[in-house]
C-alpha positions in Angstrom: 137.3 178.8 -65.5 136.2 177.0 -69.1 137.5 180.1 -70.8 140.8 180.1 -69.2 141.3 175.9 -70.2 140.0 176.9 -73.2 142.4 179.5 -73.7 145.9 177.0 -72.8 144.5 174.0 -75.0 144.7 176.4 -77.7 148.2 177.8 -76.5 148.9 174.3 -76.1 147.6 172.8 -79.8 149.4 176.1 -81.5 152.6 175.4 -79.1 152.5 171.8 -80.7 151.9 172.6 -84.0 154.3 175.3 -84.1 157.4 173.0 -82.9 156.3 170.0 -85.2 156.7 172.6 -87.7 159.9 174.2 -86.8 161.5 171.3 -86.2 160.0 169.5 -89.7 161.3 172.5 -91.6 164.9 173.0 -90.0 165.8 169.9 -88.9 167.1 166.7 -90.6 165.2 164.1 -90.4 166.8 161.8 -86.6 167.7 158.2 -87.4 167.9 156.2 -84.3 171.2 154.2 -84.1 170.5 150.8 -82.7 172.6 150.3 -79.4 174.8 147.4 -79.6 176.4 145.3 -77.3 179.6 143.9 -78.0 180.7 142.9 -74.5 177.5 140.2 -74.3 178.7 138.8 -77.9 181.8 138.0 -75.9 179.9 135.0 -74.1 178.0 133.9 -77.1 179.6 130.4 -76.4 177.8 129.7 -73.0 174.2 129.9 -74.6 172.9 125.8 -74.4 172.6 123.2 -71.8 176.2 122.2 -70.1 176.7 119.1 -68.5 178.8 116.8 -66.3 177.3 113.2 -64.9 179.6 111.4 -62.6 179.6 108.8 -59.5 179.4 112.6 -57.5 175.8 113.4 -59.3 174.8 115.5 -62.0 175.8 119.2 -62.8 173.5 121.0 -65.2 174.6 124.9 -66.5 171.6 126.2 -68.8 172.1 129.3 -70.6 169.4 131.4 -72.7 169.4 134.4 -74.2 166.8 136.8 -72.2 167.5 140.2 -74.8 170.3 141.5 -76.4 172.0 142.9 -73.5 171.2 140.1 -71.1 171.5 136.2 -70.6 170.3 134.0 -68.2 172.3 131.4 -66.8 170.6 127.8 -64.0 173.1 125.9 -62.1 172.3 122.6 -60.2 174.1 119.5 -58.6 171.9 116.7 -58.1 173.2 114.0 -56.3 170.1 111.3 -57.0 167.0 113.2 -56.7 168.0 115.8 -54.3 169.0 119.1 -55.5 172.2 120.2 -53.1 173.4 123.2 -54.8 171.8 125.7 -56.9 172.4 129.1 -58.6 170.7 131.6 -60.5 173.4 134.2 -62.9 172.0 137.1 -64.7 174.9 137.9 -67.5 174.6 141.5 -68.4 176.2 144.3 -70.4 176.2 147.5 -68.4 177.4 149.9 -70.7 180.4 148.7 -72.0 181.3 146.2 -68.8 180.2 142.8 -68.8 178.8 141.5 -65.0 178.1 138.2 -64.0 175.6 138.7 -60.8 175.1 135.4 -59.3 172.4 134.4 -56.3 172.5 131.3 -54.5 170.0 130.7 -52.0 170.9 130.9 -48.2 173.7 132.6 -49.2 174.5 136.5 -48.5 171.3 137.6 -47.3 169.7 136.5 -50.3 171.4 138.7 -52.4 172.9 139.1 -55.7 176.8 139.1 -56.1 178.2 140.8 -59.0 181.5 140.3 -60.6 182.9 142.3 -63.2 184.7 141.2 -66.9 188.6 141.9 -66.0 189.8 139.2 -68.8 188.8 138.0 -72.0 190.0 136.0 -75.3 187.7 134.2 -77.7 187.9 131.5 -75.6 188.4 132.3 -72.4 186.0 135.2 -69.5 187.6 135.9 -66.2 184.9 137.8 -63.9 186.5 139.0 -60.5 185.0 140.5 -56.9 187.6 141.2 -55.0 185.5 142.1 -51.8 183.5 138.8 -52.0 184.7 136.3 -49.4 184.7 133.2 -51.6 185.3 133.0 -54.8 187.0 136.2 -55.6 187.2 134.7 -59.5 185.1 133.2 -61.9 186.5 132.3 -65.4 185.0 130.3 -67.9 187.2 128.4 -70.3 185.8 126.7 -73.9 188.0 124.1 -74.7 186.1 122.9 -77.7 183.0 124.2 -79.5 181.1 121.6 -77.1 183.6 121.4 -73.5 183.8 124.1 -71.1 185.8 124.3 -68.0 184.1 126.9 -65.3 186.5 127.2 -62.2 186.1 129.4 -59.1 189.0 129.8 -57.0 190.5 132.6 -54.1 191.1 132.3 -50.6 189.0 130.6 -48.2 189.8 130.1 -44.3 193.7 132.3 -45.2 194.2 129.6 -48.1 194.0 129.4 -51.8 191.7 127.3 -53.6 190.1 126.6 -56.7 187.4 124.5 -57.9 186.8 123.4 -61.9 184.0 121.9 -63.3 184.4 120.4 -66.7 180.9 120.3 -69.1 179.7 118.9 -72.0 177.1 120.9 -74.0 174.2 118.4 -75.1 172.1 121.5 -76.0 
């Protein structure tokens, strides 16, 4: 038994050797290309703290930048010091499509929701779900290098709607 795993670590170190070598000698040396992701660039703009303080309450977007592929987005309304609505977004390039998965608690079995990147200009994302109940479409709109507009709209009880929420970035 010692002979025989004796015998294939030395097939093994020779097998080792033997490939460094061949592929040191006929090879050229592999330079790794560092992925990039172009599609995450895209919503550079949305990376700070967004807010809108009215008579309603408080709306607070945060966004930070978790890697290169990924950002990180907290939404809240606070109407005095009760939190009433809040969602978590993961931002993320898959490939070359950009998805906005958002989870709201007590909402679709806890899930995640992604929508996908259909539209996009410097200033201006549209992500859509078409099988999600409501909102079907998410777009973000930057007004100014410090104003966005974020609207949700599609149809809800056989009628269209839409909802916009103007922010100021003080981040």
């Amino acid at each position: 038994m010692k002979k025989t795993i004796y015998a294939l670590a030395v097939l093994a170190t020779l097998g080792i050797t033997s490939c460094k070598e061949a592929h040191d000698s006929k090879l050229p040396p592999v330079e790794a290309t560092p992925k990039t992701y172009a599609e995450i660039k895209k919503a550079d703009w949305f990376l700070g703290r967004w807010e809108n303080n009215s008579k309603e309450g408080n709306l607070s977007e945060i966004w930070t930048k978790e890697n290169d592929s990924t950002f990180h987005g907290e939404s809240y309304f606070v109407i005095g010091k009760d939190t009433v609505f809040g969602e978590s977004v993961k931002l993320w390039q898959k490939e070359n499509q950009l998805i906005y998965e958002v989870s709201v608690r007590n909402q679709n079995n806890e899930k995640p929701v992604e929508f996908a990147l259909t539209n996009s200009s410097d200033k201006q994302l549209i992500f859509e779900n078409p099988k999600h109940d409501y909102p079907n479409k998410i777009t973000y709109n930057q007004i100014t290098k410090d104003s966005i507009v974020a609207e949700i709209s599609g149809m809800k009880d056989g009628k269209t709607k839409s909802e916009q929420f103007a922010m100021k970035k003080v981040q």
